[in-house]
matplotlib code that plots the C-alpha trace (Angstrom):
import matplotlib.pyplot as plt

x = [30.0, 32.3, 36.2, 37.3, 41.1, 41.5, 40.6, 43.0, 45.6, 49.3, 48.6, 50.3, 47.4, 44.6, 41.0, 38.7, 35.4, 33.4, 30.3, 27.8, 25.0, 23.0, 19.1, 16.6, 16.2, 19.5, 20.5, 22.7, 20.9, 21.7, 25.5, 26.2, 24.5, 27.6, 29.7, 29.0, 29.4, 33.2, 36.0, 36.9, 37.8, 39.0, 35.8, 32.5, 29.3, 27.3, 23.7, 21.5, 18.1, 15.1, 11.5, 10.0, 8.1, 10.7, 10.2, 9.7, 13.3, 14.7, 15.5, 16.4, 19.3, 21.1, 19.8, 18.1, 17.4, 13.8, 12.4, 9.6, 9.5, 9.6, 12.6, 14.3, 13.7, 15.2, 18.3, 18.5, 18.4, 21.3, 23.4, 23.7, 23.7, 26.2, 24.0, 19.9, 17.0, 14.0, 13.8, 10.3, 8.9, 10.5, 13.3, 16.8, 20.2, 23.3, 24.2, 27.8, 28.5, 29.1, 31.3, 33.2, 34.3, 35.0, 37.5, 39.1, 39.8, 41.4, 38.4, 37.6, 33.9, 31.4, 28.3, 25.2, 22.9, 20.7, 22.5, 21.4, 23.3, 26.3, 26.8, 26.2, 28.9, 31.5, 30.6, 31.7, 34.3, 36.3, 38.2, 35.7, 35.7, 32.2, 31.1, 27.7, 26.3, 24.5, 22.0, 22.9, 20.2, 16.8, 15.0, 16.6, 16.1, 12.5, 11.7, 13.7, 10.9, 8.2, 9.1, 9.5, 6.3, 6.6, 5.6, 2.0, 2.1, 2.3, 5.9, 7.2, 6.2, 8.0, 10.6, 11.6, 11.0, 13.4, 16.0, 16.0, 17.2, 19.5, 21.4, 22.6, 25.1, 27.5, 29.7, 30.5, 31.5, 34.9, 34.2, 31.1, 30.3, 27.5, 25.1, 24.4, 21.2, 22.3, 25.8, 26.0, 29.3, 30.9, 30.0, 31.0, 34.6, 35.0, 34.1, 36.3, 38.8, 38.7, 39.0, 41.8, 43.1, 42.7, 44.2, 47.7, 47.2, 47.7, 51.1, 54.4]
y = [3.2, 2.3, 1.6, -2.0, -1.2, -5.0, -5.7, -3.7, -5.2, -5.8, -6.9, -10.5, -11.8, -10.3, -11.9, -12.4, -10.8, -14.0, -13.4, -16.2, -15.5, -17.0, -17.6, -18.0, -22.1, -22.5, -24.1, -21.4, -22.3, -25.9, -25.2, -22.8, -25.7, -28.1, -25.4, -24.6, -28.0, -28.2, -27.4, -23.6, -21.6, -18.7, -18.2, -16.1, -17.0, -13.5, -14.0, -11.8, -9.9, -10.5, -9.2, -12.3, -15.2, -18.2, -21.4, -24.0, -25.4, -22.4, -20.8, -17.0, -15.7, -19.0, -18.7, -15.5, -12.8, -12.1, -8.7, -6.4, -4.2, -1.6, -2.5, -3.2, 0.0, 1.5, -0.2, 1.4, 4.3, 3.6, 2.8, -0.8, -2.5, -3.4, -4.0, -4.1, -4.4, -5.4, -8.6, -10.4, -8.4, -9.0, -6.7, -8.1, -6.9, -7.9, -6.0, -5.0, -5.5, -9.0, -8.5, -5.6, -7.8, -10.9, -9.3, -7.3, -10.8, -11.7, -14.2, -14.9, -13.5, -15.0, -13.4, -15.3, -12.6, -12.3, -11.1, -7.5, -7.3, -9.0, -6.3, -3.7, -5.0, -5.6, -1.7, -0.9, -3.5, -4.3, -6.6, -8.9, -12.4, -13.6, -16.7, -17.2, -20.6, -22.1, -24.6, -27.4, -25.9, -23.3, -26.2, -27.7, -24.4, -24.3, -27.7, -27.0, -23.7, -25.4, -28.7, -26.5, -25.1, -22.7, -19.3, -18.3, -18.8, -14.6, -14.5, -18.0, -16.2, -13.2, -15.5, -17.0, -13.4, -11.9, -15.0, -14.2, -10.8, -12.0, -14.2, -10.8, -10.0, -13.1, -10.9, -9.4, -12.8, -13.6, -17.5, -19.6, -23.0, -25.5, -27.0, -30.6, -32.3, -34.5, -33.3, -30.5, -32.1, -31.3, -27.0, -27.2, -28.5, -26.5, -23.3, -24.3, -24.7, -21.3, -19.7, -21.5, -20.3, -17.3, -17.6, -18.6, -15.5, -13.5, -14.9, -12.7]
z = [34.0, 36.6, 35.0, 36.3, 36.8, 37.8, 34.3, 32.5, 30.2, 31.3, 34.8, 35.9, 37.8, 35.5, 36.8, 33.5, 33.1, 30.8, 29.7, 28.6, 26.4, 23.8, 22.5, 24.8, 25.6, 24.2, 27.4, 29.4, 33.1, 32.8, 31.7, 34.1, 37.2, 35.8, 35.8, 39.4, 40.7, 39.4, 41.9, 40.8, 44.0, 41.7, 39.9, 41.3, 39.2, 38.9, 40.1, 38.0, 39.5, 37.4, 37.8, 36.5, 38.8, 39.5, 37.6, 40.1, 40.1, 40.9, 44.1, 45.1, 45.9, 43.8, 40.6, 40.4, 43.0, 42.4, 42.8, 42.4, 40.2, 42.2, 43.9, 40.7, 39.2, 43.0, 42.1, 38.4, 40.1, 42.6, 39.6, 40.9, 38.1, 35.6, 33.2, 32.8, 30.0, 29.5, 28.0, 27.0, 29.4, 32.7, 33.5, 34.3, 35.8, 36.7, 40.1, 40.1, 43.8, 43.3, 40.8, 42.5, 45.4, 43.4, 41.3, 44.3, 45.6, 42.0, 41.4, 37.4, 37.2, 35.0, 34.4, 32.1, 30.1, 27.0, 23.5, 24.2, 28.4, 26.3, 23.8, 26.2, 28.7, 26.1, 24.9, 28.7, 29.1, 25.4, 27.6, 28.4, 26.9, 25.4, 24.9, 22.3, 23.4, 20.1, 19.4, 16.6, 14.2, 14.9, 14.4, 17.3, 19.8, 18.5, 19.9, 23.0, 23.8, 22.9, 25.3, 28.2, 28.0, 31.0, 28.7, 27.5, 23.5, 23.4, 24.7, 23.3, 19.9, 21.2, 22.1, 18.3, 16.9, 19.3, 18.9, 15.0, 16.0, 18.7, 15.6, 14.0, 16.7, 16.8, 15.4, 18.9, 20.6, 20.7, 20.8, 20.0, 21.6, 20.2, 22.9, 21.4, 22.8, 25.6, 25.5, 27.6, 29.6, 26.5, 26.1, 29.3, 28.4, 25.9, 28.0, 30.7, 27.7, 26.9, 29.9, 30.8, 27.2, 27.9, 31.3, 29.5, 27.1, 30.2, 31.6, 30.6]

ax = plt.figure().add_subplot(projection="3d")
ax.plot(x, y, z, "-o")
ax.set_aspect("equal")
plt.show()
């Protein structure tokens, strides 16, 4: 694993590494689409590869790059990922050129993953902040899969099993933000809260 120097403590004009996760359905695609839209220069939003088929909002190359398999596992090979799993059954990866250049040009870098990427980056990076985005209640995330109804009933039951799991590492976050139904301007305050936060922790 490659060290990220522009990361390490005790510099003045330290970028952040901020790492979004959370249950599947919780809502981290439609926070991270507000998030884009705002007017921050200094921040690079990670685009992560996936080997599964788009969902017909989403375009390659903005939300997702979409690849074969085969070219995926070429990349895992190459080392050029930061991080990558297998995640109800599509494989996903966060390639770390992106992140390479946006730090070298002292941008903030954050990247969106699923509970199991975000444990594995903070295991490379202690530094990075991470953010669990929650659902009011299970109840809540349940009807939230079930509405979207874009998965065969196999993987939306993989889905809740894997989402029980994912509940036992919170510990790892550093912060954790509650994505109330119709209220996703406010996660997306509070996010922007803590980075800047943590922004002010790094000033002398």
């Amino acid at each position: 694993m490659q060290e990220y120097t522009a990361l390490a403590k005790g510099t003045n004009s330290q970028p952040l590494l901020v790492v979004l996760s959370g249950q599947s359905g919780v809502g981290k695609d439609t926070i991270l689409r507000k998030m884009k839209k705002q007017n921050y220069p200094q921040r690079h939003y990670a685009i992560t590869a996936t080997t599964r088929k788009p969902r017909p909002e989403e375009k390659d190359g903005i939300d997702y790059y979409f690849l074969s398999e085969s070219v995926f596992h070429q990349m895992v090979a190459q080392g050029a990922f930061l991080e990558w799993a297998k995640v109800y059954n599509n494989w996903y990866g966060v390639p770390k050129r992106q992140i390479d250049e946006a730090l070298a040009k002292n941008k903030d870098v954050i990247i969106k993953v699923d509970v199991q990427g975000a444990a594995t980056i903070k295991k490379a990076i202690p530094q990075a902040i991470l953010i669990f985005l929650s659902p009011p209640s299970q109840e809540t995330l349940a009807n939230r899969l079930d509405e979207r109804n874009t998965e065969s009933r196999a993987t939306m039951k993989l889905r809740t099993t894997q989402s029980k799991e994912e509940l036992q590492h919170m510990g790892i976050f550093n912060y954790i933000v509650i994505n109330h139904e119709d209220k996703a301007a406010q996660a997306v305050t509070e996010i922007n809260n803590i980075i800047d936060s943590e922004k002010l922790k790094l000033k002398p």
